[in-house]
Backbone as a ProteinNet text record, in pm:
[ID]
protein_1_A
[PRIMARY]
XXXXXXXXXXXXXXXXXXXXXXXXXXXXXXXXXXXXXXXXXXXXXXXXXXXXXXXXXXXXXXXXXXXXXXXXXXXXXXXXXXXXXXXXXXXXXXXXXXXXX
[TERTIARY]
83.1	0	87.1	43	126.9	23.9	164.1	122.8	66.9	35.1	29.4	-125.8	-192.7	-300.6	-426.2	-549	-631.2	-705.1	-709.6	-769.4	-917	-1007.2	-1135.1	-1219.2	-1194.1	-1285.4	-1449.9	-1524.2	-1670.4	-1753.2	-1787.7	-1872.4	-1993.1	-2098.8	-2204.7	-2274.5	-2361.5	-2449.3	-2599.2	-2649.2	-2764.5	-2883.1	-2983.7	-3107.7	-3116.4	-3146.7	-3149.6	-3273.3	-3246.8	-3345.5	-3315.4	-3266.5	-3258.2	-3109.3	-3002.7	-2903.8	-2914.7	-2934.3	-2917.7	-2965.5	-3042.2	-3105.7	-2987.6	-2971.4	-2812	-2736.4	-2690.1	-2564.8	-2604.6	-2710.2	-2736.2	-2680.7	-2767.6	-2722.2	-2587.5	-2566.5	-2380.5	-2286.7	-2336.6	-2248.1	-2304.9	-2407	-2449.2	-2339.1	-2241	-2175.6	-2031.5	-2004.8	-1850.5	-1834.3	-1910.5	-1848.9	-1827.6	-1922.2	-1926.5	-1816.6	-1817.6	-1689.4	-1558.5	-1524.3	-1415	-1382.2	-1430.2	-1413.8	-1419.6	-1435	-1406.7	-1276.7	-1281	-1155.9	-1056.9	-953.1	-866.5	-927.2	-1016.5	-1050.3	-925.8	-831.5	-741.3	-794.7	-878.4	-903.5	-1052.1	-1153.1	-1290.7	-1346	-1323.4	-1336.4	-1451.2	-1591.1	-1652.1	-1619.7	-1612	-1612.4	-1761.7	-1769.1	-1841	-1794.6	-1854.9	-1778.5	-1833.5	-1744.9	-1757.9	-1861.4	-1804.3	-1905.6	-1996.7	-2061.2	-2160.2	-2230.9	-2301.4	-2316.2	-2408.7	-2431.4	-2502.5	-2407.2	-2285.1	-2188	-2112.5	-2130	-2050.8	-1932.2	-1827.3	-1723.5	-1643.8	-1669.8	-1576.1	-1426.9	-1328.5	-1194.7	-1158.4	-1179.3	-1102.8	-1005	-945.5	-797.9	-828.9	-817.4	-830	-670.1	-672.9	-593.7	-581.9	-681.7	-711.3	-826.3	-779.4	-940.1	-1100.5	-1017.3	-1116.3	-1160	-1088.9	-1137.5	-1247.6	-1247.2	-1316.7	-1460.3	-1461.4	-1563.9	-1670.3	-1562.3	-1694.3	-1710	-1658.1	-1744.1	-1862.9	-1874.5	-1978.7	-2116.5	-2023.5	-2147.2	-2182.3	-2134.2	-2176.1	-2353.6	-2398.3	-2536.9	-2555.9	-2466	-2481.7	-2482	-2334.6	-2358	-2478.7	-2498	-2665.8	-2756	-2791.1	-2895.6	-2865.4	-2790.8	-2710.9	-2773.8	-2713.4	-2771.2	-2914.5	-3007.8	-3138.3	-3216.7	-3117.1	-3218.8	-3150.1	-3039.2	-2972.8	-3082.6	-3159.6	-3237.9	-3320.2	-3373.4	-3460.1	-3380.1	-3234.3	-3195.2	-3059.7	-2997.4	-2916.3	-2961.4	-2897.1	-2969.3	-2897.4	-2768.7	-2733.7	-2642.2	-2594.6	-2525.9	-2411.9	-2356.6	-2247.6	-2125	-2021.6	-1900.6	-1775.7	-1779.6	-1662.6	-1548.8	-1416.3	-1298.1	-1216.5	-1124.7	-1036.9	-887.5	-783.2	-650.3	-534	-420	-324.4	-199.1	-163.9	-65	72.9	144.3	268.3	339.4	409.6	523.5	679.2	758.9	883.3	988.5	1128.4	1224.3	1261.6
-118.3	0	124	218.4	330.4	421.2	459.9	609.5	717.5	771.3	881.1	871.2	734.1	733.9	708.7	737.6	783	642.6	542.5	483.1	507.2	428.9	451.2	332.6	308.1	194.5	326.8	205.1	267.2	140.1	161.1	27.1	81.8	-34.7	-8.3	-110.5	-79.2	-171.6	-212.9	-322.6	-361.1	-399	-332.4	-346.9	-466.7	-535.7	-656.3	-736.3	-805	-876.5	-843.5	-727.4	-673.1	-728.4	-786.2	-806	-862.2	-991.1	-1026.5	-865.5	-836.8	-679.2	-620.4	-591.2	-507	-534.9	-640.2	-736.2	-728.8	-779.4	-752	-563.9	-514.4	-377.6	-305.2	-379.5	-325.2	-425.2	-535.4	-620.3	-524.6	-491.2	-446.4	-345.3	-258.2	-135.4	-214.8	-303.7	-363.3	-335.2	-451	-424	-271.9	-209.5	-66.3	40.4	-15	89.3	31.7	-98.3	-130.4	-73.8	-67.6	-13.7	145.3	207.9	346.5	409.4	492.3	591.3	561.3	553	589.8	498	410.2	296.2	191.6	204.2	61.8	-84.3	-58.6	-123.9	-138	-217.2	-174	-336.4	-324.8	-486.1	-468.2	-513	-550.7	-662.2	-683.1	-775.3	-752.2	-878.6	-922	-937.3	-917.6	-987.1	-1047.6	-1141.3	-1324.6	-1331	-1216.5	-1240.7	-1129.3	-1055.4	-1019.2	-988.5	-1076.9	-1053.8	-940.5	-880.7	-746.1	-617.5	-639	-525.7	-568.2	-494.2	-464.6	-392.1	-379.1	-269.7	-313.4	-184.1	-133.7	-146.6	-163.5	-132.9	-53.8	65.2	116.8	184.8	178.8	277.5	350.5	444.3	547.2	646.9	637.7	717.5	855.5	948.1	1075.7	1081.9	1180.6	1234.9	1284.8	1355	1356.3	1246.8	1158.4	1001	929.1	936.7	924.3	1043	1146.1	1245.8	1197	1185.9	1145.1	974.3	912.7	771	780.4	907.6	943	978.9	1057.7	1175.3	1061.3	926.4	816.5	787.1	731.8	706.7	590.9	477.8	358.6	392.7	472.5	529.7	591.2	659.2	737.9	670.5	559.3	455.3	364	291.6	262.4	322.1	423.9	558.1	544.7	580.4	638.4	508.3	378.5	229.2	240.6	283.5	243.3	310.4	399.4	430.7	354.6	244.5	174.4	12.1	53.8	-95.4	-85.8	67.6	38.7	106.2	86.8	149.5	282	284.8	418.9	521.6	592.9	683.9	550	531	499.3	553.3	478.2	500.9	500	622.9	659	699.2	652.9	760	709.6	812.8	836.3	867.9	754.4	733.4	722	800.1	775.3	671.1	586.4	486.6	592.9	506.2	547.6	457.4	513.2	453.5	461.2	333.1	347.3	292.3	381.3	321.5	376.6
0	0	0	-57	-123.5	15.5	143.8	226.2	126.2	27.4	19.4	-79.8	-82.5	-89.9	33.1	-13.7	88.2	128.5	272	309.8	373.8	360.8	461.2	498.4	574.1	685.8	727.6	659.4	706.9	768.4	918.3	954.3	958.9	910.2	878	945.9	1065.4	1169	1081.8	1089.7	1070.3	1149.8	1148.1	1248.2	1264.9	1386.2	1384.2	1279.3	1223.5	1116.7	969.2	976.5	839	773.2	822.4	789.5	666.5	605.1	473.4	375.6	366.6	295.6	300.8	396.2	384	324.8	367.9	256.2	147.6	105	-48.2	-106.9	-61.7	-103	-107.3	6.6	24.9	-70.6	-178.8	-240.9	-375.4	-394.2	-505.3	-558.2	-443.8	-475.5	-509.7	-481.1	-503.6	-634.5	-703.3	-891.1	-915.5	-936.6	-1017.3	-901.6	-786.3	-786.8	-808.4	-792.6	-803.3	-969.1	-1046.1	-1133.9	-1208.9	-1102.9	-1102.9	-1113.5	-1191.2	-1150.8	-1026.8	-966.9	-886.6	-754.8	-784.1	-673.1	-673.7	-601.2	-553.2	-479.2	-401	-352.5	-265.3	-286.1	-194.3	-204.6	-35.5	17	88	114.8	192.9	312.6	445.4	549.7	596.6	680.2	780.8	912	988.3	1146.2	1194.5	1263.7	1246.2	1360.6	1480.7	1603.4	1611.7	1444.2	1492	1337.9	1313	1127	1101.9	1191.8	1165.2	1156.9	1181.7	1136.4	985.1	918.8	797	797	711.7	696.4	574.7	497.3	413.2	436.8	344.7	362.7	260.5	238.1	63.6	73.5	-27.5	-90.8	-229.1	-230	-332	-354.3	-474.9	-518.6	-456.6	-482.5	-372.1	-325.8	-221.8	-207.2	-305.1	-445.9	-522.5	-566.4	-593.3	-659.7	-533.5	-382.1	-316.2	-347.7	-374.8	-373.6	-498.4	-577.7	-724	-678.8	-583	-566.7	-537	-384.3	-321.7	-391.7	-499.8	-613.6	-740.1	-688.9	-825.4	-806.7	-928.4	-906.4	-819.1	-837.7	-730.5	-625.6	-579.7	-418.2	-386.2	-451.7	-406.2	-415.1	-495.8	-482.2	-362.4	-325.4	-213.6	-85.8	-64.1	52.5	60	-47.8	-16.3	5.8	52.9	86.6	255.4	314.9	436	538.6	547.5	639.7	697.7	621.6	686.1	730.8	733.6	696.7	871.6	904.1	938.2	1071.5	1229.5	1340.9	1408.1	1334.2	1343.1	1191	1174.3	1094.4	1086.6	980.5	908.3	1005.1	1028.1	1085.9	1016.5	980	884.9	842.8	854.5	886.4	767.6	758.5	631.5	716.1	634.5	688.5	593.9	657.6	578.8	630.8	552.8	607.6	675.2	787	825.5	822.2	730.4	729.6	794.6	806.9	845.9	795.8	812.1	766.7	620.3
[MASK]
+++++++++++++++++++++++++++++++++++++++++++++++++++++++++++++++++++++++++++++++++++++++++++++++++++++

């Protein structure tokens, strides 16, 4: 991984019951962004001890290449289904590797 591109881990909780729905929707965004502009890398996980949390792992080239993911039509179709699906706001942070040596 190249420090001087932009990482972001986003966990995304699921109402209880609603989890498969989610998953579906959140696999729907893999293809079409992995194939975007300046996308390196965009992994969906699960967690093992709690299948109602989701999380993103991505790497982007820059920050703008992250901005037009956001302003894509999938992402926004994406978004305007998570209200009824997730029990709080999206947990979202943006990181840069450190490196040493």
């Amino acid at each position: 991984m190249n420090s001087k591109t932009l990482k972001v881990i986003a966990k995304i909780n699921a109402i209880p019951g609603k989890e498969s729905i989610l998953q579906e929707v959140l696999i729907k965004l893999i293809e079409p962004t992995r194939n975007e502009p300046g996308c390196i890398s965009y992994i969906l996980l699960n967690n093992i001890s709690d299948q109602g949390e989701f999380t993103f792992f991505e790497e982007w080239m820059t920050g703008k290449d992250l901005e037009t993911h956001i302003q894509s039509a999938h992402f926004k179709d994406a978004v305007k289904n998570l209200d009824v699906l997730i029990d709080a706001e999206p947990d979202i942070k943006q990181y840069h590797s450190i490196e040493i040596g």
